[in-house]
FIKOLZA-1660 file (N, C-alpha, C; in steps of 0.1 Angstrom, whole numbers, plus 5000, padded with zeros to 4 digits):
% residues 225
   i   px   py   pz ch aa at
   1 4517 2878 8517  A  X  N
   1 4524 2869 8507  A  X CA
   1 4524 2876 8494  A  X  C
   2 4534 2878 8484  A  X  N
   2 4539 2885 8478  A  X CA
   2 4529 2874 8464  A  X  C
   3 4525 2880 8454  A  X  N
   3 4516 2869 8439  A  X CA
   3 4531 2864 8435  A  X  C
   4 4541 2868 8435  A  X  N
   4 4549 2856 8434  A  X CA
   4 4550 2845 8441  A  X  C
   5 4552 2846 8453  A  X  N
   5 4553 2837 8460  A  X CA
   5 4544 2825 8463  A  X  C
   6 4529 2834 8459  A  X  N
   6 4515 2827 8457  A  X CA
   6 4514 2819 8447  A  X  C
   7 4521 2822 8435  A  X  N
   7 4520 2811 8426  A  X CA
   7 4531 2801 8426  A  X  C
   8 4540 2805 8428  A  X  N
   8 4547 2795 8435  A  X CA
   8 4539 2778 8442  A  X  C
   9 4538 2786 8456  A  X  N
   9 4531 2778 8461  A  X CA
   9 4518 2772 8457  A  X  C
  10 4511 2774 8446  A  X  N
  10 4500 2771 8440  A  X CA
  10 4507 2761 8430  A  X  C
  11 4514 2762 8418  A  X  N
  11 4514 2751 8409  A  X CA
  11 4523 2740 8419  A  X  C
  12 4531 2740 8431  A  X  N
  12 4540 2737 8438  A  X CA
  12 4528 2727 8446  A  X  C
  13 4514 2726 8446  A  X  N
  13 4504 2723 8455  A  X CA
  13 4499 2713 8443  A  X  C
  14 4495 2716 8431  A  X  N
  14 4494 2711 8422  A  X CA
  14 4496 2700 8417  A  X  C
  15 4514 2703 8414  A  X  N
  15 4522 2695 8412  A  X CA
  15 4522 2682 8418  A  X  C
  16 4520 2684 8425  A  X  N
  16 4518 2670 8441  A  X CA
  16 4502 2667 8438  A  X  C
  17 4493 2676 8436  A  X  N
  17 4481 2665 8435  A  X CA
  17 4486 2655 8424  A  X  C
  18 4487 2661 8406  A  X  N
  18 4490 2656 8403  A  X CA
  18 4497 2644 8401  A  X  C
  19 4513 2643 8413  A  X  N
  19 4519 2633 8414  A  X CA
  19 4513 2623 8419  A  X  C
  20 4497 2623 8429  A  X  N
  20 4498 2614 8439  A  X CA
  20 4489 2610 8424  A  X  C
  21 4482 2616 8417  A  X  N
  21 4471 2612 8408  A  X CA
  21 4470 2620 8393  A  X  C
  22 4477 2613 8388  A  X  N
  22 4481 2615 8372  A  X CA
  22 4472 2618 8365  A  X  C
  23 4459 2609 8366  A  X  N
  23 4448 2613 8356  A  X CA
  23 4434 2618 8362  A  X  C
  24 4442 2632 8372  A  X  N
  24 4436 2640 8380  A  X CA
  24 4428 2648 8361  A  X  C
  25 4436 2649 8355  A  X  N
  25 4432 2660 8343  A  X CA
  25 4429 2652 8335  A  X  C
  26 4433 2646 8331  A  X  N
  26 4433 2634 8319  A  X CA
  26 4414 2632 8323  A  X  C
  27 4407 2629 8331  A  X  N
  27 4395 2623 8336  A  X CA
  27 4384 2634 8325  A  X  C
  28 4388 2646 8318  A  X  N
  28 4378 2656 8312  A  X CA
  28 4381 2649 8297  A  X  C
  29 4386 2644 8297  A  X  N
  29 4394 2636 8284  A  X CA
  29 4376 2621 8284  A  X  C
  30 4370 2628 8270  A  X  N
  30 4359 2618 8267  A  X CA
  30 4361 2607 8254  A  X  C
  31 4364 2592 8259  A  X  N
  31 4370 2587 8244  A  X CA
  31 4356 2590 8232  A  X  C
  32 4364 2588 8220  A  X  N
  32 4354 2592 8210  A  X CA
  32 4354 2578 8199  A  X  C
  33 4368 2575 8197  A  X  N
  33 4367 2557 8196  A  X CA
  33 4382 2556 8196  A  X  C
  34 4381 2543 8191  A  X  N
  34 4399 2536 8194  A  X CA
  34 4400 2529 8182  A  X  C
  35 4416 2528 8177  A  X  N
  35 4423 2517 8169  A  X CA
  35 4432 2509 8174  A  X  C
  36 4438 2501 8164  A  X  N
  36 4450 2488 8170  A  X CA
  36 4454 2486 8160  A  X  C
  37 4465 2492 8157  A  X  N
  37 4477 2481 8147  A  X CA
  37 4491 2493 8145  A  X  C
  38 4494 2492 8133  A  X  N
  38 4506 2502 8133  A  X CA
  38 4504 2506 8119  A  X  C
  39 4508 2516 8115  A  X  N
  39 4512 2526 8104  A  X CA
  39 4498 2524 8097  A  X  C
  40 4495 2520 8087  A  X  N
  40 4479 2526 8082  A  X CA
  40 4479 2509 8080  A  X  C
  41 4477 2500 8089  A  X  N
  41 4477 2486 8090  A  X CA
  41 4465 2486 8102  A  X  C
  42 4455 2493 8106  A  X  N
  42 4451 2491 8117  A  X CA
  42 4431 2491 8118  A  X  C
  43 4425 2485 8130  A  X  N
  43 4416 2481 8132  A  X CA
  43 4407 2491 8140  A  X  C
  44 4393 2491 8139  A  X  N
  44 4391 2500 8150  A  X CA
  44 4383 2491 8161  A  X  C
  45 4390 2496 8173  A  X  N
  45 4387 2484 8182  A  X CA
  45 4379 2491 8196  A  X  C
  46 4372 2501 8186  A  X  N
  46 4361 2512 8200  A  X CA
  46 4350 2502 8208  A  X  C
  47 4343 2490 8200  A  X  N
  47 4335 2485 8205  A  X CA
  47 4340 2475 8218  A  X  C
  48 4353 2470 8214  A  X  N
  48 4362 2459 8223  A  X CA
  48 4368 2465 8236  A  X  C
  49 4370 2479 8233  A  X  N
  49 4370 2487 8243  A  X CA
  49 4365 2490 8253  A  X  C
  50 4350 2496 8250  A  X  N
  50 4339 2496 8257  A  X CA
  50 4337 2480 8260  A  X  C
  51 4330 2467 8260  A  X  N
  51 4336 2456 8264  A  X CA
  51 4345 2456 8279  A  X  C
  52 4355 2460 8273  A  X  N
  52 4366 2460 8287  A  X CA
  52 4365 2470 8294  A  X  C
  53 4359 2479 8297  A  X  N
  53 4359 2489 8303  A  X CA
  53 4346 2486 8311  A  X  C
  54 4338 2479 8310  A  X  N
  54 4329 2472 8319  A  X CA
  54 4333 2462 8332  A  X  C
  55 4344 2457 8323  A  X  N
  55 4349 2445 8333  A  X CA
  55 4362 2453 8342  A  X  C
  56 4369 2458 8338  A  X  N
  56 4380 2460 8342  A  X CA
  56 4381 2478 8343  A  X  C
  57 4391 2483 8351  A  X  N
  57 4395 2500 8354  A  X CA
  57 4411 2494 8343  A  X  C
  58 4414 2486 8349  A  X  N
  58 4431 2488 8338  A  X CA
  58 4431 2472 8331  A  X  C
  59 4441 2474 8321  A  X  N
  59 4439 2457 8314  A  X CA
  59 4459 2463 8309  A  X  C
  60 4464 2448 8305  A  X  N
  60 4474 2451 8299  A  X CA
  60 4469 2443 8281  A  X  C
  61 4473 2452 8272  A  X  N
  61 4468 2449 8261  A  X CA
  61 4474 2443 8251  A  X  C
  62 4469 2439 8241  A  X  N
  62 4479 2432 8227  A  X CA
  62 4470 2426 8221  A  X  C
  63 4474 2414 8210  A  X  N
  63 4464 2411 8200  A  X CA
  63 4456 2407 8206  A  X  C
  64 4460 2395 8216  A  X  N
  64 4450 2388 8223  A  X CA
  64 4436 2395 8232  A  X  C
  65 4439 2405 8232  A  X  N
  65 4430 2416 8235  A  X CA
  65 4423 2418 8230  A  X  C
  66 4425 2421 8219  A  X  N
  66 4416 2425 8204  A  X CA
  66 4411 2412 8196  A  X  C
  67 4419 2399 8198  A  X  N
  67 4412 2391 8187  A  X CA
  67 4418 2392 8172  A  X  C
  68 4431 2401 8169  A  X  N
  68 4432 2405 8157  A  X CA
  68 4446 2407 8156  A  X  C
  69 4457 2405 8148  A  X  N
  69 4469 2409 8147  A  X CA
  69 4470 2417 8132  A  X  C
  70 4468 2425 8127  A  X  N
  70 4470 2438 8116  A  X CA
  70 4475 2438 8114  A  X  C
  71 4491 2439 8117  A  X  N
  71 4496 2438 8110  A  X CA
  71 4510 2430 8118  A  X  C
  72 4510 2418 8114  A  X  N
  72 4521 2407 8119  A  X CA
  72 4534 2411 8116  A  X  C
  73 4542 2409 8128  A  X  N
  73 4555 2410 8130  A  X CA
  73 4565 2424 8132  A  X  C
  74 4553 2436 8134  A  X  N
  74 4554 2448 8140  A  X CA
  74 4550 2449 8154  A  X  C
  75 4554 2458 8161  A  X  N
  75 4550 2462 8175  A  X CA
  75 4538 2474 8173  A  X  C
  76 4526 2470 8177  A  X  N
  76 4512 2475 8177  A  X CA
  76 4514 2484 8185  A  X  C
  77 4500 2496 8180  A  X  N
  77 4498 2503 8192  A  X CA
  77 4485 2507 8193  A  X  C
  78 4478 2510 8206  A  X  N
  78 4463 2513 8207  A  X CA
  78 4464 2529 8207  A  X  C
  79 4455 2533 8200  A  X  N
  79 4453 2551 8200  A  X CA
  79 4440 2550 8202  A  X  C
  80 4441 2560 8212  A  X  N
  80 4425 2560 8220  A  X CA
  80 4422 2576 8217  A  X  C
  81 4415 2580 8209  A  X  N
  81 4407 2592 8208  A  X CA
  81 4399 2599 8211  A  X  C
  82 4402 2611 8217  A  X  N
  82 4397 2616 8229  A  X CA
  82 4389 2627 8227  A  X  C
  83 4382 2635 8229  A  X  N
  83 4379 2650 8234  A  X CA
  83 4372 2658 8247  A  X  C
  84 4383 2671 8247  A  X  N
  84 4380 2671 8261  A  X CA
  84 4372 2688 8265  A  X  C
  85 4372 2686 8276  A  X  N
  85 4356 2694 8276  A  X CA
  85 4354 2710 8272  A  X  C
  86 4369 2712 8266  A  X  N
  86 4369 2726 8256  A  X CA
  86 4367 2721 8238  A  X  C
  87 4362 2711 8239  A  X  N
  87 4357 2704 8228  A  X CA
  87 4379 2704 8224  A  X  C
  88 4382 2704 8226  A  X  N
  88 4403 2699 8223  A  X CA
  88 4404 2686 8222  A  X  C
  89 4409 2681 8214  A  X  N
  89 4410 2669 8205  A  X CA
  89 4423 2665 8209  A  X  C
  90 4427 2650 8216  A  X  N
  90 4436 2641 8223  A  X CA
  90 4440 2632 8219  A  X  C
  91 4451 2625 8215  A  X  N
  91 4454 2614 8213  A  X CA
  91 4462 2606 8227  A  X  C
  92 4456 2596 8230  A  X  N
  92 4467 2589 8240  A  X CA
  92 4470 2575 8228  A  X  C
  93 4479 2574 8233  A  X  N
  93 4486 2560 8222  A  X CA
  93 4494 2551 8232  A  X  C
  94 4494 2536 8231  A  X  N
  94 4496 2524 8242  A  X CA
  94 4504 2519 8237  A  X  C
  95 4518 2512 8235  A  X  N
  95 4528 2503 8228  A  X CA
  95 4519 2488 8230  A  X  C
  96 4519 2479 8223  A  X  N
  96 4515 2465 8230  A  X CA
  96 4522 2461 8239  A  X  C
  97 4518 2458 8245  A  X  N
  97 4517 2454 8259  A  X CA
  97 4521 2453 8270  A  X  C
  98 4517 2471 8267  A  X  N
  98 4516 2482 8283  A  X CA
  98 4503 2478 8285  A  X  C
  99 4502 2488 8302  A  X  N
  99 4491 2488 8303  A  X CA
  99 4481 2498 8303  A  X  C
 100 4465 2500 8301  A  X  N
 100 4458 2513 8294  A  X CA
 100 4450 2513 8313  A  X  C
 101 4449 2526 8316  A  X  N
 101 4448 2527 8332  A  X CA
 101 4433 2535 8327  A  X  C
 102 4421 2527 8326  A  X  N
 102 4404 2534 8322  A  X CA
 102 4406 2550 8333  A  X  C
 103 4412 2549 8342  A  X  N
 103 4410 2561 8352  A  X CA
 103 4410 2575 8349  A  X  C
 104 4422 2574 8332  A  X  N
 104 4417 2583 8329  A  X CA
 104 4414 2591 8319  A  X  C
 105 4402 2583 8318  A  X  N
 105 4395 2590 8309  A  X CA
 105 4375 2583 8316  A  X  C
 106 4372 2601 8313  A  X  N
 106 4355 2604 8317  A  X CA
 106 4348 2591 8315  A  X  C
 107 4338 2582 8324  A  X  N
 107 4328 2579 8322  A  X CA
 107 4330 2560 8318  A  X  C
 108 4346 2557 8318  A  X  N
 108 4350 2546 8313  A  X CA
 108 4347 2536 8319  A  X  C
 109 4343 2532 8332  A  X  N
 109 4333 2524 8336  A  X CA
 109 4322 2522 8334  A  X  C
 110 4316 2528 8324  A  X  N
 110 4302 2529 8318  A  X CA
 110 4299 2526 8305  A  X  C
 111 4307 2532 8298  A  X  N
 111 4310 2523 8287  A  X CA
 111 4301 2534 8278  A  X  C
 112 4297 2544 8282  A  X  N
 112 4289 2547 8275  A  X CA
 112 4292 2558 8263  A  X  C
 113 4305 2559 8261  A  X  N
 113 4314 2567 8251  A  X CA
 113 4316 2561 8236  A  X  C
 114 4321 2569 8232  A  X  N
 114 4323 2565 8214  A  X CA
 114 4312 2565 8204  A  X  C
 115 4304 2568 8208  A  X  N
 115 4284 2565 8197  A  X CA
 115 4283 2577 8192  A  X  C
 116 4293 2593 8199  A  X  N
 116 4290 2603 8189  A  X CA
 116 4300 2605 8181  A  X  C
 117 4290 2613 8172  A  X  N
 117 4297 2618 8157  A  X CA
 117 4298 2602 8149  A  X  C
 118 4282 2599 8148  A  X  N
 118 4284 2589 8137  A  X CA
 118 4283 2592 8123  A  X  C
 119 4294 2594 8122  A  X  N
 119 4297 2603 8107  A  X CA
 119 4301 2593 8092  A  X  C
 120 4302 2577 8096  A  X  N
 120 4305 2569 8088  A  X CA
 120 4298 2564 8081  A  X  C
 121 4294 2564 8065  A  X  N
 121 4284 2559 8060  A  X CA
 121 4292 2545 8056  A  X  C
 122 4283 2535 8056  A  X  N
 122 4286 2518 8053  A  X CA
 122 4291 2523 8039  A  X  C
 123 4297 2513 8030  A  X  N
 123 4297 2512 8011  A  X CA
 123 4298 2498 8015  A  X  C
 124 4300 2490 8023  A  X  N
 124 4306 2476 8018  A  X CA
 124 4305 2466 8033  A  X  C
 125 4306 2453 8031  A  X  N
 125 4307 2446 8044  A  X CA
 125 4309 2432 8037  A  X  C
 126 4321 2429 8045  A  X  N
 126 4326 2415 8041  A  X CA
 126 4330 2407 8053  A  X  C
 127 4325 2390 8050  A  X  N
 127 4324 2380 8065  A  X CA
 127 4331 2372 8062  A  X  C
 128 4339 2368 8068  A  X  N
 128 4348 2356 8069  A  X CA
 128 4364 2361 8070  A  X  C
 129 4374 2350 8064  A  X  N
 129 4388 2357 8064  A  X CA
 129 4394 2359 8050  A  X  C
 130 4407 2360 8050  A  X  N
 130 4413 2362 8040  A  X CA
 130 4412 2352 8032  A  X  C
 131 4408 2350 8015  A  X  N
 131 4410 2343 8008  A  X CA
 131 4393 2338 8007  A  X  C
 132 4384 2339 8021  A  X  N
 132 4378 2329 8020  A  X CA
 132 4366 2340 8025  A  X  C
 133 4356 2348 8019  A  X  N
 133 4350 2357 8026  A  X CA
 133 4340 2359 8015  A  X  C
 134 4325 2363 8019  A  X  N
 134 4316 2365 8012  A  X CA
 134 4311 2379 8017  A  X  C
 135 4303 2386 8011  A  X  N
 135 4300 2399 8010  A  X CA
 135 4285 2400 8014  A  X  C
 136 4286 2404 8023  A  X  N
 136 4272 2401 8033  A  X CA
 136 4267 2415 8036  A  X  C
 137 4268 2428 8027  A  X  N
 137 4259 2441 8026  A  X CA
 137 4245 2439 8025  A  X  C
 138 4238 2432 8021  A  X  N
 138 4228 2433 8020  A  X CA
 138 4214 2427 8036  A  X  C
 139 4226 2418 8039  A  X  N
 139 4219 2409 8050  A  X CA
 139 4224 2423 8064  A  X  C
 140 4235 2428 8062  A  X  N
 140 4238 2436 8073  A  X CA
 140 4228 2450 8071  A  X  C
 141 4221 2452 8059  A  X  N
 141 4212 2464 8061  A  X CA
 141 4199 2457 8067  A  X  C
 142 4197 2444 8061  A  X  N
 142 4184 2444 8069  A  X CA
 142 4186 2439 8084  A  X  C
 143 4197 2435 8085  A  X  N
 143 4198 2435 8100  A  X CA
 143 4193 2450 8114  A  X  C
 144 4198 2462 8102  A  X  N
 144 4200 2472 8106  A  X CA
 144 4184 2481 8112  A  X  C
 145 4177 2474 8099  A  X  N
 145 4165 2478 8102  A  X CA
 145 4158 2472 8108  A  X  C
 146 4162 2462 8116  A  X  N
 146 4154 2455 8130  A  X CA
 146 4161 2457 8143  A  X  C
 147 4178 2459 8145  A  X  N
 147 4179 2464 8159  A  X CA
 147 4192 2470 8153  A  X  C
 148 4193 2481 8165  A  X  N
 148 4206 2487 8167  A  X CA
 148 4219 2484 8169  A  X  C
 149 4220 2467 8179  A  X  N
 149 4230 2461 8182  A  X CA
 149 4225 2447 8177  A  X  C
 150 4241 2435 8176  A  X  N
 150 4235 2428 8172  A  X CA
 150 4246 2421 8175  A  X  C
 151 4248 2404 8181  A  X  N
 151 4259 2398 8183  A  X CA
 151 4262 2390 8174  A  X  C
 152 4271 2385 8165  A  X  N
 152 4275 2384 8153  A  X CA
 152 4289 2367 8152  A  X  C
 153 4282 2363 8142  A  X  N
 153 4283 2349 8138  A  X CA
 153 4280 2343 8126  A  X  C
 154 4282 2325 8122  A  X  N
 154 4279 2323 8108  A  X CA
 154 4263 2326 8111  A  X  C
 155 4257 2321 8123  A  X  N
 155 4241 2320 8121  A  X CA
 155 4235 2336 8119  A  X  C
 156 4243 2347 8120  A  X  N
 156 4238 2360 8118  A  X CA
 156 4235 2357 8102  A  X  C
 157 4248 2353 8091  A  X  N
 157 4248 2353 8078  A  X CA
 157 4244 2343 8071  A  X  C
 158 4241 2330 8081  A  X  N
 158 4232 2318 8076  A  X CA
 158 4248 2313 8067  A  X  C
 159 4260 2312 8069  A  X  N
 159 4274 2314 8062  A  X CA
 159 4281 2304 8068  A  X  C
 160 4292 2301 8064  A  X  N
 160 4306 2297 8070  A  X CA
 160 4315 2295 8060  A  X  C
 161 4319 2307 8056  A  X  N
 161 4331 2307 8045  A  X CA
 161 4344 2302 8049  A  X  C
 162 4343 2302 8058  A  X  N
 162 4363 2296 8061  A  X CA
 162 4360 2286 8075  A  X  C
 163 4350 2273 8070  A  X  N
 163 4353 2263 8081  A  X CA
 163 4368 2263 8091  A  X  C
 164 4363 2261 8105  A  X  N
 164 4378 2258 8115  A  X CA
 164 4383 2272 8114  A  X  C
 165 4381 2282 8108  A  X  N
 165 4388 2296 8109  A  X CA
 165 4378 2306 8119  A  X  C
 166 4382 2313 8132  A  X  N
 166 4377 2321 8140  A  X CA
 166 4381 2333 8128  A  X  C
 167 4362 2338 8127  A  X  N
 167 4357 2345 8111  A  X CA
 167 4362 2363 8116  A  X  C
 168 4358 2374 8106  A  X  N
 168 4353 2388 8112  A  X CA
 168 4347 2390 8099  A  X  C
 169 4341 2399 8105  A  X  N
 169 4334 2412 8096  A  X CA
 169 4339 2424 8093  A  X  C
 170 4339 2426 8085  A  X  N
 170 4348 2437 8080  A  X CA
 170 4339 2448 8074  A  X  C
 171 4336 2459 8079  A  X  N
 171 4329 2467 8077  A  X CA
 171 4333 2481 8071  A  X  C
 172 4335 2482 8058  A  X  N
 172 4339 2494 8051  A  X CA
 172 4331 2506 8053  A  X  C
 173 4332 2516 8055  A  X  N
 173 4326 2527 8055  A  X CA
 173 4331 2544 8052  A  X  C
 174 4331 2549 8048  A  X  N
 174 4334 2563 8039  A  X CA
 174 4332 2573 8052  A  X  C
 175 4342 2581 8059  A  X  N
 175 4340 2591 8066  A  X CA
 175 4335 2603 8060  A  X  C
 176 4335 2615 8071  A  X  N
 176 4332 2626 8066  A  X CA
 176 4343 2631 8058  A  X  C
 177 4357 2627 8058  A  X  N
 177 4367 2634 8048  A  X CA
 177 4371 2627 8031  A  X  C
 178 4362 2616 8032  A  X  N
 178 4361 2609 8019  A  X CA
 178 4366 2596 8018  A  X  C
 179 4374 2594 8026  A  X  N
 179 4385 2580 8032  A  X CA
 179 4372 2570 8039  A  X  C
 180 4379 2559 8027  A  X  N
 180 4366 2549 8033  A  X CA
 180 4379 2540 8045  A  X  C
 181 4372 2534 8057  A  X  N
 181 4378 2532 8065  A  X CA
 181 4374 2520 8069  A  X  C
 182 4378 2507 8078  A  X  N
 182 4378 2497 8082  A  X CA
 182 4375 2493 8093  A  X  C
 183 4360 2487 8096  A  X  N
 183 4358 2486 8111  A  X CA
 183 4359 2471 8111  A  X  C
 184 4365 2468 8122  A  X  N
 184 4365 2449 8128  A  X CA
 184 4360 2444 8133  A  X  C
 185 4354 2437 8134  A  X  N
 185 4348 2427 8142  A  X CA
 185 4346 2413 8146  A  X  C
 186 4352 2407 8156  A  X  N
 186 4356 2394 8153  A  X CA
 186 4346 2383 8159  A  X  C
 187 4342 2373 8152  A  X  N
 187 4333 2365 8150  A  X CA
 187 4328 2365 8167  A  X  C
 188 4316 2366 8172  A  X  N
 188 4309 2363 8183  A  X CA
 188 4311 2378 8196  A  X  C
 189 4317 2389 8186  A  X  N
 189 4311 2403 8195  A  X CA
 189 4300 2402 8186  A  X  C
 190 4299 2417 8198  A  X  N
 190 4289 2427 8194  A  X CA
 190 4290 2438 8183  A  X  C
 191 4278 2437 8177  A  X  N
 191 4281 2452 8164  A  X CA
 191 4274 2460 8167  A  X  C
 192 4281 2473 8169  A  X  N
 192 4269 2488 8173  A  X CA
 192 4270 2495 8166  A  X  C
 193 4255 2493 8160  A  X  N
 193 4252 2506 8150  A  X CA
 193 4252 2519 8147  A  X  C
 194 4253 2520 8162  A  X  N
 194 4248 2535 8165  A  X CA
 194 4266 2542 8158  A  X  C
 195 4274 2535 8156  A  X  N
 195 4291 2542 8153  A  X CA
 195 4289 2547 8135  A  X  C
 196 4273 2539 8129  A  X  N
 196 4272 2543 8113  A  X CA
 196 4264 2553 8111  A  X  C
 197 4261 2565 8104  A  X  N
 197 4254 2571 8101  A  X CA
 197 4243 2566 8093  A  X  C
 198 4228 2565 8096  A  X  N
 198 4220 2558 8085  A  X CA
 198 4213 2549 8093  A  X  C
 199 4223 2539 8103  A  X  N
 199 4223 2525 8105  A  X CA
 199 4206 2527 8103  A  X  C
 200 4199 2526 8112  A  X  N
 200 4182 2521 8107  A  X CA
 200 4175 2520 8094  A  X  C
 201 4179 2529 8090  A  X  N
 201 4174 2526 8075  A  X CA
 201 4180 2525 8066  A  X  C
 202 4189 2517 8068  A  X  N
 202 4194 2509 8061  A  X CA
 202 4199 2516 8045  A  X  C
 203 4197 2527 8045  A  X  N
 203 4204 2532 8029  A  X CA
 203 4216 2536 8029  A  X  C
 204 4226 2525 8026  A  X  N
 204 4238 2528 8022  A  X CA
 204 4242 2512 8018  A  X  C
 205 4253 2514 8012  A  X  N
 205 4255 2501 8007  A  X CA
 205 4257 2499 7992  A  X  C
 206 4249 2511 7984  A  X  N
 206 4249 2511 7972  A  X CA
 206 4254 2517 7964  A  X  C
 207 4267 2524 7966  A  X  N
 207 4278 2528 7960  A  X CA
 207 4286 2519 7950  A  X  C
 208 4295 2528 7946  A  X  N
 208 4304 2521 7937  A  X CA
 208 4317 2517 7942  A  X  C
 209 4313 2514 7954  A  X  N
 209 4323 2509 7961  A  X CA
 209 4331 2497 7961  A  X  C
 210 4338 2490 7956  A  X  N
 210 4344 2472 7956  A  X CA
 210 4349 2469 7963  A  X  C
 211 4354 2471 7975  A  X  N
 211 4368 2473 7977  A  X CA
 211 4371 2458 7983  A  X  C
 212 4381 2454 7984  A  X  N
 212 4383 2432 7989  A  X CA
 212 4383 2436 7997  A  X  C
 213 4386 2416 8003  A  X  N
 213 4394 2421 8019  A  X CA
 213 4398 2432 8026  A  X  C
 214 4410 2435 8020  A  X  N
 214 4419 2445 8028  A  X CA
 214 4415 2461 8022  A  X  C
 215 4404 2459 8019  A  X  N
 215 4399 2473 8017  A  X CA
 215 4409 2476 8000  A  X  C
 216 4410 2470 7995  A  X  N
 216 4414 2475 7981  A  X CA
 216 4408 2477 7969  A  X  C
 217 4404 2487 7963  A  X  N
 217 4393 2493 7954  A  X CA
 217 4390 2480 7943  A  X  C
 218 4382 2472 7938  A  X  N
 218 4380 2458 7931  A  X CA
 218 4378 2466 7923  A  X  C
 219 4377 2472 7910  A  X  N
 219 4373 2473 7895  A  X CA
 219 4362 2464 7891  A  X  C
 220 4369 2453 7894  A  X  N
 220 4356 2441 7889  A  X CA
 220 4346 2443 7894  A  X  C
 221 4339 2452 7904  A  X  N
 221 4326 2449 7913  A  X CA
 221 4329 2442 7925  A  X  C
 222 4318 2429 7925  A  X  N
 222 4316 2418 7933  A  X CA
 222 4322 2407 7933  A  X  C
 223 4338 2408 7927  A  X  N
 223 4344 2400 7929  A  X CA
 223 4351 2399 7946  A  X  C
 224 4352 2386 7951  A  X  N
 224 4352 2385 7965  A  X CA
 224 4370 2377 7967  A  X  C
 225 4377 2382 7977  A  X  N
 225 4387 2377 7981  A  X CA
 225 4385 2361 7983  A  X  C
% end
């Protein structure tokens, strides 16, 4: 048999594994975390992920998924962030509500993905919703310095700033490229520390950071949405 005809027959063999099983390749693909929303309107929803990837191999997704609509009256999307085992950097991206098939990607029954490269220092952390939210950095470091994880409510903040309103947490924090960024969390998950840089000892928080609600730089300080 002629090496043409050998390769031929080789990606021709391929091809067909592939077709019977898509995320024959995709499976070296390791998530590193995930968002939800559209254009720079969006959540990161790595923890809620992990969550579902316990229960379920596929889900079909959308707000109700997440607990969160970002940005109303647009068509959402989930971007799941990957890298794969040439250390190569992946994006898969989900329309609302398709469906996300865990199959392929490494280890997603386990849940045990997204905790590296905690490169995000805290500046800020605000509880409750819009209009009606108090600034709870101080209670979330000392939290930090008694456990790693922590399931989250008014009785975490001793709080209830927006009676009748299902609350979040809104956790500002500054990457490694200087962009302070927005993590979500919606009243009665879980928060994992291990995604902040610091989390145990608690030193961060004390910047000049303001930023409200929606992550907008306050001048005023500690004025609260």
């Amino acid at each position: 048999m002629s090496i043409r005809r050998f390769l031929i027959f080789a990606f021709a063999a391929l091809g067909a594994v592939l077709a019977l099983n898509p995320s024959a390749l995709a499976q070296d693909y390791r998530i590193q975390r995930a968002d939800y929303g559209w254009g720079d309107q969006r959540v990161d929803v790595t923890q809620r992920l992990r969550e579902l990837a316990h229960e379920n191999a596929t889900f079909r997704m959308g707000n109700s998924t997440f607990g969160v609509d970002p940005a109303p009256g647009q068509v959402k999307t989930l971007r799941i962030f990957t890298i794969g085992a040439n250390d190569q950097e992946r994006m898969f991206e989900y329309r609302e509500g398709s469906t996300v098939d865990g199959g392929m990607f490494a280890g997603w029954g386990r849940g045990d993905w997204g905790r590296r490269g905690a490169d995000f220092v805290i500046v800020r952390a605000l509880y409750g919703a819009e209009g009606r939210n108090v600034d709870v950095t101080d209670r979330l470091r000392d939290l930090a310095r008694d456990r790693a994880t922590f399931r989250m409510g008014n009785s975490t903040f001793g709080i209830d700033p927006a009676h009748g309103v299902v609350k979040t947490l809104r956790i500002f924090a500054r990457g490694p490229n200087g962009r302070v960024e927005m993590f979500e969390y919606r009243e009665g998950s879980t928060v994992d520390g291990a995604k902040f840089a610091g989390w145990g000892k608690g030193e961060w928080g004390r910047g000049d950071w303001h930023g409200d609600w929606n992550g907008e730089h306050d001048h005023d300080g500690d004025r609260n949405q």
